[in-house]
PQR file of N, CA, C, O and H, with PARSE charges and radii, in Angstrom:
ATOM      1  N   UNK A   1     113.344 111.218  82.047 -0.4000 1.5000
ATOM      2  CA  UNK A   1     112.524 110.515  82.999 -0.0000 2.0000
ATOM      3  C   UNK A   1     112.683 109.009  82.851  0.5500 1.7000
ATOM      4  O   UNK A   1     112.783 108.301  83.853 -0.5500 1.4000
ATOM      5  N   UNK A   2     112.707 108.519  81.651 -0.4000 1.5000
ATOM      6  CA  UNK A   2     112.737 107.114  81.631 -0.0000 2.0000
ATOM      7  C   UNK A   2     113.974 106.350  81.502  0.5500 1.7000
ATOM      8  O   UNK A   2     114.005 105.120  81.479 -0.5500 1.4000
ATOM      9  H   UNK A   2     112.625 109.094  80.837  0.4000 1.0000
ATOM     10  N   UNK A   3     115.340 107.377  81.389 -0.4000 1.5000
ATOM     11  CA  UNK A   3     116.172 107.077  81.916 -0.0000 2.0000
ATOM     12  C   UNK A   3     116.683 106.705  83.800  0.5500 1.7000
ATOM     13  O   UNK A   3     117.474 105.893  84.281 -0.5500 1.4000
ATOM     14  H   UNK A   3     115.314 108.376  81.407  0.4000 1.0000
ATOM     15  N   UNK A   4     116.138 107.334  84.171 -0.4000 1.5000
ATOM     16  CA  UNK A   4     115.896 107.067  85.388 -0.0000 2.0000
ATOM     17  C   UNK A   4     115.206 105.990  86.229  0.5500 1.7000
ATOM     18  O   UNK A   4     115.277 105.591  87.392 -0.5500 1.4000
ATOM     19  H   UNK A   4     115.495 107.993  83.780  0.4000 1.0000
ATOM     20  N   UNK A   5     114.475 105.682  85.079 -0.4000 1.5000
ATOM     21  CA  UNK A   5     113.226 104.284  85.591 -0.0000 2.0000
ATOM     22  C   UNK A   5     114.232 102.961  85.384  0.5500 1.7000
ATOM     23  O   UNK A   5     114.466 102.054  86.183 -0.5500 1.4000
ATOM     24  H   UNK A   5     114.417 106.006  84.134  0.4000 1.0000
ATOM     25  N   UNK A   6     114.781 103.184  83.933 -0.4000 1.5000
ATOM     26  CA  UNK A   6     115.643 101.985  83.645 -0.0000 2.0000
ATOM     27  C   UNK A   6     116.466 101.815  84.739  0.5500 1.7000
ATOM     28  O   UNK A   6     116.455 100.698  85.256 -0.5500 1.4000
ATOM     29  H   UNK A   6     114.591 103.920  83.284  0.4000 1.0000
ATOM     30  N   UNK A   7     117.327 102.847  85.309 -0.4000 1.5000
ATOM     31  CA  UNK A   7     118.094 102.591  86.596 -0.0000 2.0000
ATOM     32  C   UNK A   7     117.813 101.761  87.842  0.5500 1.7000
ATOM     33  O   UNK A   7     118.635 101.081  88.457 -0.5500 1.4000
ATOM     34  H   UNK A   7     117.337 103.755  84.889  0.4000 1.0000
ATOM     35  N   UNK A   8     116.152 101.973  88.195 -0.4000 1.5000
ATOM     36  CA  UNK A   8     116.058 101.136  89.376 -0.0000 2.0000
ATOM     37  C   UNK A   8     115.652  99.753  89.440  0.5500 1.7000
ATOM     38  O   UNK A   8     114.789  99.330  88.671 -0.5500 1.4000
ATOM     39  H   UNK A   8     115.484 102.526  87.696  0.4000 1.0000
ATOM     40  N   UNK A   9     116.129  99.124  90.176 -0.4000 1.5000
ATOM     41  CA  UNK A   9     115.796  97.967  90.021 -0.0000 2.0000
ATOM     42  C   UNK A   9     114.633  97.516  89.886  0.5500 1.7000
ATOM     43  O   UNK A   9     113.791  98.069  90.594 -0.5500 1.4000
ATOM     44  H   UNK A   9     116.830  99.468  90.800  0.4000 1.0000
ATOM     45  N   UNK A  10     114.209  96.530  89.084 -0.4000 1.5000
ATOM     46  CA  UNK A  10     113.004  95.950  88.285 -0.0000 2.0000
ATOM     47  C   UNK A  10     112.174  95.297  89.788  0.5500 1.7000
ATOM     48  O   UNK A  10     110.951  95.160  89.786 -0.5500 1.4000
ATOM     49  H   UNK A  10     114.893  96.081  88.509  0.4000 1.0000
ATOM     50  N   UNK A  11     113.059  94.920  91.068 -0.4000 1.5000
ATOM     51  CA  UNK A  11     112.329  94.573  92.243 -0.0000 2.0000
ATOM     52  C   UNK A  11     111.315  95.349  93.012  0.5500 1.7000
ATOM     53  O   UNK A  11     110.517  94.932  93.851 -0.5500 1.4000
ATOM     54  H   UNK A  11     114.053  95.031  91.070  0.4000 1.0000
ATOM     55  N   UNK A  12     111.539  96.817  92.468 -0.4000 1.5000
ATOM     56  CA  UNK A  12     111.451  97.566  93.583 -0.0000 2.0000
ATOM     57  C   UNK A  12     109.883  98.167  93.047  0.5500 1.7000
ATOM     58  O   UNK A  12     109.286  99.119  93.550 -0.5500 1.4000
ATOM     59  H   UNK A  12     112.187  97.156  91.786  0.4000 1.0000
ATOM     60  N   UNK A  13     109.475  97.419  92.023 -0.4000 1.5000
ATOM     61  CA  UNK A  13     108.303  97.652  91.411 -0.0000 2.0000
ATOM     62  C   UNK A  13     107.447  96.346  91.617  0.5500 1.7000
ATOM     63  O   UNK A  13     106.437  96.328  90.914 -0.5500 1.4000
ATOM     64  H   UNK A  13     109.960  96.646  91.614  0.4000 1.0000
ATOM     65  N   UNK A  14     107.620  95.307  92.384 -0.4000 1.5000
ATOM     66  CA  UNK A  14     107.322  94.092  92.541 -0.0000 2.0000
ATOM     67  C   UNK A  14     106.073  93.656  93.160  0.5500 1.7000
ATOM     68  O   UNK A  14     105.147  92.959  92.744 -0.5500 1.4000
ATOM     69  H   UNK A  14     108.441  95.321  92.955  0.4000 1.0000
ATOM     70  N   UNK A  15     106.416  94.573  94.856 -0.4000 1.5000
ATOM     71  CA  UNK A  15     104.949  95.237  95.638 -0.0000 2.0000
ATOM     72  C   UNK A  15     103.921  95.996  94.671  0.5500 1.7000
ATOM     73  O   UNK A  15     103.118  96.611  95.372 -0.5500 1.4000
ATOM     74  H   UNK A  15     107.168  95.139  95.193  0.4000 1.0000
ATOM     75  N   UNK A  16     103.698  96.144  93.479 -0.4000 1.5000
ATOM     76  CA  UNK A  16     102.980  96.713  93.441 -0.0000 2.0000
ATOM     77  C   UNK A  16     102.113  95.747  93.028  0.5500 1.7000
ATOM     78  O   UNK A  16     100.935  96.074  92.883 -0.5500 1.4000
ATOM     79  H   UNK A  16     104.350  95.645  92.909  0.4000 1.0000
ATOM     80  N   UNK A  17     102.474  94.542  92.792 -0.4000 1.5000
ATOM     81  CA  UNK A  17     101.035  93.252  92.062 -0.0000 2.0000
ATOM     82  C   UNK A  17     100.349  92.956  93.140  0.5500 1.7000
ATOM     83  O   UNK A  17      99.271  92.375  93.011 -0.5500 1.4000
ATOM     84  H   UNK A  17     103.431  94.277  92.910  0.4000 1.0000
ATOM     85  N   UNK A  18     100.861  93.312  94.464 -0.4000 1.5000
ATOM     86  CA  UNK A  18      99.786  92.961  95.777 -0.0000 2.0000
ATOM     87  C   UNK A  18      98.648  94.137  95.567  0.5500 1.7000
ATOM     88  O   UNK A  18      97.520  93.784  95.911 -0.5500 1.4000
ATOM     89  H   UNK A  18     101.737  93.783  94.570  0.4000 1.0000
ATOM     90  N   UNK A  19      98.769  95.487  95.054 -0.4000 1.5000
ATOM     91  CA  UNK A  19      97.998  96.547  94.878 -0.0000 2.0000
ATOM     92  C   UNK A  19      96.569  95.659  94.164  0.5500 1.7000
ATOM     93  O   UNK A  19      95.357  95.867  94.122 -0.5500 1.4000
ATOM     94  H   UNK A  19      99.686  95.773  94.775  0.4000 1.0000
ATOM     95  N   UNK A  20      97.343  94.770  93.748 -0.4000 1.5000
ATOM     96  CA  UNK A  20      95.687  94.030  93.325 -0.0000 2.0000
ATOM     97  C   UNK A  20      94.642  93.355  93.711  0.5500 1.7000
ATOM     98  O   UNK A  20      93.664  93.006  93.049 -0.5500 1.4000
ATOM     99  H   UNK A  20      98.328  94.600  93.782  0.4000 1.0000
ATOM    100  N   UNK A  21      95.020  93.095  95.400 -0.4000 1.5000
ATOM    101  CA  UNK A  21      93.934  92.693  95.977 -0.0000 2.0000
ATOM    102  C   UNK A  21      92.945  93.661  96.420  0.5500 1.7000
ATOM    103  O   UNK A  21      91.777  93.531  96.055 -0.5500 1.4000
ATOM    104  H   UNK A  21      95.814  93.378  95.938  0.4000 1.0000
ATOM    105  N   UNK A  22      93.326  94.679  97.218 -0.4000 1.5000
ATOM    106  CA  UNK A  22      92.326  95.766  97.330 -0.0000 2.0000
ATOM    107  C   UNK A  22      91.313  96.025  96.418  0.5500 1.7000
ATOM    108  O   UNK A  22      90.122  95.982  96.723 -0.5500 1.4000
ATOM    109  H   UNK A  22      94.275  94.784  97.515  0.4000 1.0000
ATOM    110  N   UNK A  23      91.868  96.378  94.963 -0.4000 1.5000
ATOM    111  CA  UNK A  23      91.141  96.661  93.518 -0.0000 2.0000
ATOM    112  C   UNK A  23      90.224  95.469  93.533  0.5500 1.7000
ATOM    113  O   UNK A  23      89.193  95.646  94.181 -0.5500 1.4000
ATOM    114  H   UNK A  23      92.836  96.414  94.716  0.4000 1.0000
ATOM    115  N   UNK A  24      90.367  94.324  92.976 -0.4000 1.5000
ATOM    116  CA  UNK A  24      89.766  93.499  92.676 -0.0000 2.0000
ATOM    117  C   UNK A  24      89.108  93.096  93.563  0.5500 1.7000
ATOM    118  O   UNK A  24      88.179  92.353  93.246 -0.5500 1.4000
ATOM    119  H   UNK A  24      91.205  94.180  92.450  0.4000 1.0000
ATOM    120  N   UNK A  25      89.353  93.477  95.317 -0.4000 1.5000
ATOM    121  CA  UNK A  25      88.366  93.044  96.686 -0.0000 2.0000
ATOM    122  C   UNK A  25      87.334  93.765  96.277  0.5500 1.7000
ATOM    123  O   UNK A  25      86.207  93.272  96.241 -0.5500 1.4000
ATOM    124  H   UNK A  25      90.108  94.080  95.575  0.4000 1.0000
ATOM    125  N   UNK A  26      87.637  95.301  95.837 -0.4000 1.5000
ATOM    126  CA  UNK A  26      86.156  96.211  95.565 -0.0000 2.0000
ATOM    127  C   UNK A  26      84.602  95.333  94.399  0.5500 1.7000
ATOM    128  O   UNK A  26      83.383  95.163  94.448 -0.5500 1.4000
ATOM    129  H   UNK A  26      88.553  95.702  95.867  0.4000 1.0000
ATOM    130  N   UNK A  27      85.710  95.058  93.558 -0.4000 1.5000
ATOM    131  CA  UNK A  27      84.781  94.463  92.448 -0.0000 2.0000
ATOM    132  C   UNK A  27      84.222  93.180  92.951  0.5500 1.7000
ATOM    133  O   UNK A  27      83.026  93.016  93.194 -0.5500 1.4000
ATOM    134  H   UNK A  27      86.699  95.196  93.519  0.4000 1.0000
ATOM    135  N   UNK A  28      85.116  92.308  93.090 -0.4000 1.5000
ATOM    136  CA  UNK A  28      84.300  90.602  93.443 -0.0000 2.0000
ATOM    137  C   UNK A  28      84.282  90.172  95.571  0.5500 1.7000
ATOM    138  O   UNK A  28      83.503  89.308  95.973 -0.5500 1.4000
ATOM    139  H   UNK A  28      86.088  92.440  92.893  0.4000 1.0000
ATOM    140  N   UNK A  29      85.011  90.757  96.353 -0.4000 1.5000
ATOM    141  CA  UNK A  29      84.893  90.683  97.320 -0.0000 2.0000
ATOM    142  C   UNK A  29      83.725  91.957  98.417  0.5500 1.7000
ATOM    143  O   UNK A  29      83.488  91.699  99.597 -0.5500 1.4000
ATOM    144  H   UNK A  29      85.643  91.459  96.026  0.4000 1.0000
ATOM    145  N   UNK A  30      83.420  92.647  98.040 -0.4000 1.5000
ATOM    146  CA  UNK A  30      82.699  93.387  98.602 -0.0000 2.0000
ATOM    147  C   UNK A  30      83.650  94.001  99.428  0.5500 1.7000
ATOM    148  O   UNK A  30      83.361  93.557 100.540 -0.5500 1.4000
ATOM    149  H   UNK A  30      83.613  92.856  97.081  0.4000 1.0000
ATOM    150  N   UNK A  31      84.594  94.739  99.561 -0.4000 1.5000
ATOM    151  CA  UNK A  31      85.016  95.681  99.664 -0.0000 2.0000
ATOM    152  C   UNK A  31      84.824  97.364  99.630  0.5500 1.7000
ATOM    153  O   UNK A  31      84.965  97.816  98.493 -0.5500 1.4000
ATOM    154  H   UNK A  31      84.829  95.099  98.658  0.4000 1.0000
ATOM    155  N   UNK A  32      84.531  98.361 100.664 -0.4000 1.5000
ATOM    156  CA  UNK A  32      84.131  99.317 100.363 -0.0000 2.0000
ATOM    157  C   UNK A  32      84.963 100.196  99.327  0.5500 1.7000
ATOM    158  O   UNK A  32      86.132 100.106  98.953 -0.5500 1.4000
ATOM    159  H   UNK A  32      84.417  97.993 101.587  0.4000 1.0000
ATOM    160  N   UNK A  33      83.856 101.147  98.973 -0.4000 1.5000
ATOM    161  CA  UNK A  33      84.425 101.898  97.561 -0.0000 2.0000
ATOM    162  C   UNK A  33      85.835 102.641  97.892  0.5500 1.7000
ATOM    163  O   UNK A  33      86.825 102.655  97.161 -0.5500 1.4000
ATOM    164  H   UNK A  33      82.906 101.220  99.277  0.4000 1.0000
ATOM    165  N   UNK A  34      85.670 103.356  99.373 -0.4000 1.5000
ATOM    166  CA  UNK A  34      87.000 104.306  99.455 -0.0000 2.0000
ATOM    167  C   UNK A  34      87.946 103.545  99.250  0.5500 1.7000
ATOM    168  O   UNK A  34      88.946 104.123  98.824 -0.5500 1.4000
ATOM    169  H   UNK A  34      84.866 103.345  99.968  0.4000 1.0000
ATOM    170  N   UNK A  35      88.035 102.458  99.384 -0.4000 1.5000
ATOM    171  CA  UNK A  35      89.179 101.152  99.412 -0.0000 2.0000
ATOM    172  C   UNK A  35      90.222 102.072  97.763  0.5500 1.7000
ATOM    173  O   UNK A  35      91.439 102.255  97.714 -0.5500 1.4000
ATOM    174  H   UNK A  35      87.223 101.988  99.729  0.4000 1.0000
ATOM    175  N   UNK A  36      89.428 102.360  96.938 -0.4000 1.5000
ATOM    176  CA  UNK A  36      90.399 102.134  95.620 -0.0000 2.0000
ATOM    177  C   UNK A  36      91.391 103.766  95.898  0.5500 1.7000
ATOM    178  O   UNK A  36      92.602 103.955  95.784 -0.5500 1.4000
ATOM    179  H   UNK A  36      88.440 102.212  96.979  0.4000 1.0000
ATOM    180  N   UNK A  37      90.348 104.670  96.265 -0.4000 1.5000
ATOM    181  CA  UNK A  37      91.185 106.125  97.598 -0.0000 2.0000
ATOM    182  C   UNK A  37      92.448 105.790  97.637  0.5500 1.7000
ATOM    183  O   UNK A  37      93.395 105.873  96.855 -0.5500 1.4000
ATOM    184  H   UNK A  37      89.364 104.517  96.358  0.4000 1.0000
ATOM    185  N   UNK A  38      92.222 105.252  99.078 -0.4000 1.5000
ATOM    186  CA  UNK A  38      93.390 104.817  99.567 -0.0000 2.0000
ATOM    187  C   UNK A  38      94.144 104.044  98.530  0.5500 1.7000
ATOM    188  O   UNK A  38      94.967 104.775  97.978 -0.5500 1.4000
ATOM    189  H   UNK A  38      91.452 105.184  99.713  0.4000 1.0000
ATOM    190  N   UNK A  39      94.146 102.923  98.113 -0.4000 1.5000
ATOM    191  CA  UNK A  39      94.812 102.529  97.393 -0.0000 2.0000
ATOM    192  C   UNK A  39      95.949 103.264  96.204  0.5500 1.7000
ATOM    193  O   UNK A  39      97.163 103.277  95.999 -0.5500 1.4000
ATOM    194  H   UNK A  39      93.477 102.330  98.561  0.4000 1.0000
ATOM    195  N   UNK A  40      94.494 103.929  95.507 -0.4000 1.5000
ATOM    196  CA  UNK A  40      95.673 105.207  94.496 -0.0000 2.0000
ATOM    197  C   UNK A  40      96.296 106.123  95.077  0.5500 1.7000
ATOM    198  O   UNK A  40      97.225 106.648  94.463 -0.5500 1.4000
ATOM    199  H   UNK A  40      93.508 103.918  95.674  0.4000 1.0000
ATOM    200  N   UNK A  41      96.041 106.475  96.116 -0.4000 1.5000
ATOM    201  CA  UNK A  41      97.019 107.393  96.964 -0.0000 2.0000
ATOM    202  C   UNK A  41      98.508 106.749  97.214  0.5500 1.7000
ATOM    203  O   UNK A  41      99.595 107.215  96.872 -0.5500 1.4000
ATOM    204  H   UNK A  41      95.286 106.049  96.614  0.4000 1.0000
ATOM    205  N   UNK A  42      98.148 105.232  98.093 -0.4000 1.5000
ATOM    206  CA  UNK A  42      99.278 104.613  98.182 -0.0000 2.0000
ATOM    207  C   UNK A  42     100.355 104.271  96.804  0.5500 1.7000
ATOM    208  O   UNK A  42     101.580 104.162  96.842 -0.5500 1.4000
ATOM    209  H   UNK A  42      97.265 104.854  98.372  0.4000 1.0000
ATOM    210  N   UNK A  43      99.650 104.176  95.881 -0.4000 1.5000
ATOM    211  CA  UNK A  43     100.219 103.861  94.308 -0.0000 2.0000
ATOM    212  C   UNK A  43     101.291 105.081  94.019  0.5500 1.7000
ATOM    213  O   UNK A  43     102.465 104.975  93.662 -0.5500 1.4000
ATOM    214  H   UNK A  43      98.654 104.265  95.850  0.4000 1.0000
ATOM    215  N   UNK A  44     100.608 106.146  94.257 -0.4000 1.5000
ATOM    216  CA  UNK A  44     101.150 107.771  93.527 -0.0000 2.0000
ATOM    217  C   UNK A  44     102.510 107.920  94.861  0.5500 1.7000
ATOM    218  O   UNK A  44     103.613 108.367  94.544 -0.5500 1.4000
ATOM    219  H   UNK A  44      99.655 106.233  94.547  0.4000 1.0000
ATOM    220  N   UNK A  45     102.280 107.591  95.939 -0.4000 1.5000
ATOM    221  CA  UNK A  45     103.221 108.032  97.102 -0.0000 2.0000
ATOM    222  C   UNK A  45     103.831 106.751  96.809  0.5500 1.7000
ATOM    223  O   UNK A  45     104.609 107.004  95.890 -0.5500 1.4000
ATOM    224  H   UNK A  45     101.385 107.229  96.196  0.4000 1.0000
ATOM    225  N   UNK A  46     103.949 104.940  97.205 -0.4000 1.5000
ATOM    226  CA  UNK A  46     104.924 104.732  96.588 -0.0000 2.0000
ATOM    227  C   UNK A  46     106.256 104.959  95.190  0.5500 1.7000
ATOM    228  O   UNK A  46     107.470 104.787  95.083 -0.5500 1.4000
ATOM    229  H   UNK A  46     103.317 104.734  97.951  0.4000 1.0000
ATOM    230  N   UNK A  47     105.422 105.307  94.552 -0.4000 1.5000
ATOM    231  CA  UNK A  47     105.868 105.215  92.944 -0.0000 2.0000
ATOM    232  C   UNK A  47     107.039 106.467  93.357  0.5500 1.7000
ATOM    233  O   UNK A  47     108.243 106.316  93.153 -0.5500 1.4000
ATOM    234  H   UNK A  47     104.436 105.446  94.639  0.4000 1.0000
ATOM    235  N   UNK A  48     106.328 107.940  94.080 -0.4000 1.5000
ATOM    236  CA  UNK A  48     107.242 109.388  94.135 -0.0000 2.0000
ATOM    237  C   UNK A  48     108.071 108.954  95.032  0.5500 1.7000
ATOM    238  O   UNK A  48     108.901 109.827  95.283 -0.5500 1.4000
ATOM    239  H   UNK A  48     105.349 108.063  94.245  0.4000 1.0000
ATOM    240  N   UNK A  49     108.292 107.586  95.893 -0.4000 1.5000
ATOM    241  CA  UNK A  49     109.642 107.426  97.178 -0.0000 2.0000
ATOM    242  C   UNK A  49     110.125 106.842  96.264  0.5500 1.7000
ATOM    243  O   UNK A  49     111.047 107.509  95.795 -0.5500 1.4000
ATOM    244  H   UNK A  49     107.617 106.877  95.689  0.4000 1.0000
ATOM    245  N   UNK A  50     109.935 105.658  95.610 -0.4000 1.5000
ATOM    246  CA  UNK A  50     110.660 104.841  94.522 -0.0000 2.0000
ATOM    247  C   UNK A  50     111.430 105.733  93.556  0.5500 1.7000
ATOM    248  O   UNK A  50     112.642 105.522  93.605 -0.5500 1.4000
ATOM    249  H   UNK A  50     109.186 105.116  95.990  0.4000 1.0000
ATOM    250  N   UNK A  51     111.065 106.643  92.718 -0.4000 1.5000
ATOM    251  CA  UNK A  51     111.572 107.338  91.325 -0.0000 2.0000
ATOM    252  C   UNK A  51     111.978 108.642  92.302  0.5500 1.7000
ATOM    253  O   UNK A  51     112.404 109.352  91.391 -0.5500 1.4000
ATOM    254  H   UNK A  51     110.081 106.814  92.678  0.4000 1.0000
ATOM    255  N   UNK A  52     112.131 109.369  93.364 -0.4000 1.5000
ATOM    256  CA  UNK A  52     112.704 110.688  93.587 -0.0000 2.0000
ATOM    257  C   UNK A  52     113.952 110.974  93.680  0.5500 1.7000
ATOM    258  O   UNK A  52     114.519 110.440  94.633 -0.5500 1.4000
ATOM    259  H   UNK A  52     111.785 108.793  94.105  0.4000 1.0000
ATOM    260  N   UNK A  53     114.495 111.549  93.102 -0.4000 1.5000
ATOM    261  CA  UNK A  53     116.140 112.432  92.951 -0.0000 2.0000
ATOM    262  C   UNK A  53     116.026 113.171  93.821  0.5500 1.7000
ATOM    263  O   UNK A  53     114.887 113.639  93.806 -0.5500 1.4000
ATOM    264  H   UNK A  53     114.034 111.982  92.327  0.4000 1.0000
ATOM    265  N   UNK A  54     116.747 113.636  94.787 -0.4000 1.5000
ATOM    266  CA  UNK A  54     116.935 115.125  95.306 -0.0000 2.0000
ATOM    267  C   UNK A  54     118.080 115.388  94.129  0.5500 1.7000
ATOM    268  O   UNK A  54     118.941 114.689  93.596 -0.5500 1.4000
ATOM    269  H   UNK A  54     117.672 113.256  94.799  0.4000 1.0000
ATOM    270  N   UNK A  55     117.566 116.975  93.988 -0.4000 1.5000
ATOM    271  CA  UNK A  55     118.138 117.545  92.967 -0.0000 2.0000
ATOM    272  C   UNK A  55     119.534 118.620  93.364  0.5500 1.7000
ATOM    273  O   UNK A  55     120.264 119.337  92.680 -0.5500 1.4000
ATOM    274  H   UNK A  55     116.866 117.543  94.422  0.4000 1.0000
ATOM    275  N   UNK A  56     119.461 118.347  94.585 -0.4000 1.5000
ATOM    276  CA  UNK A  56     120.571 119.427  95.012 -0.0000 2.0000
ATOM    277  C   UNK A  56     121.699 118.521  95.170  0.5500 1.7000
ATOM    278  O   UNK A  56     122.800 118.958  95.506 -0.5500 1.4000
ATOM    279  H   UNK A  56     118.868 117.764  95.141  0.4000 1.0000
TER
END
């Protein structure tokens, strides 16, 4: 697995420091709660387009 991580480029993990406005809107901006939902959803589904092999 973490051979595979080393492979992709270190950019393609870059978008994810914007993931921090949502988070931190909840805590100090008043942001609704589902906000962090969505958010970890978007986290888990970027991350599986970023790292997926088709194996065939």
């Amino acid at each position: 697995m973490f051979k595979r991580i080393k492979r992709i480029h270190p950019l393609f993990y870059l978008p994810l420091a914007f993931l921090a406005f949502p988070v931190l809107g909840v805590f100090f901006f008043g942001y609704p709660i589902w906000t962090l939902g969505t958010t970890l959803a978007f986290l888990i589904d970027y991350l599986f387009l970023v790292n997926y092999e088709k194996m065939s």
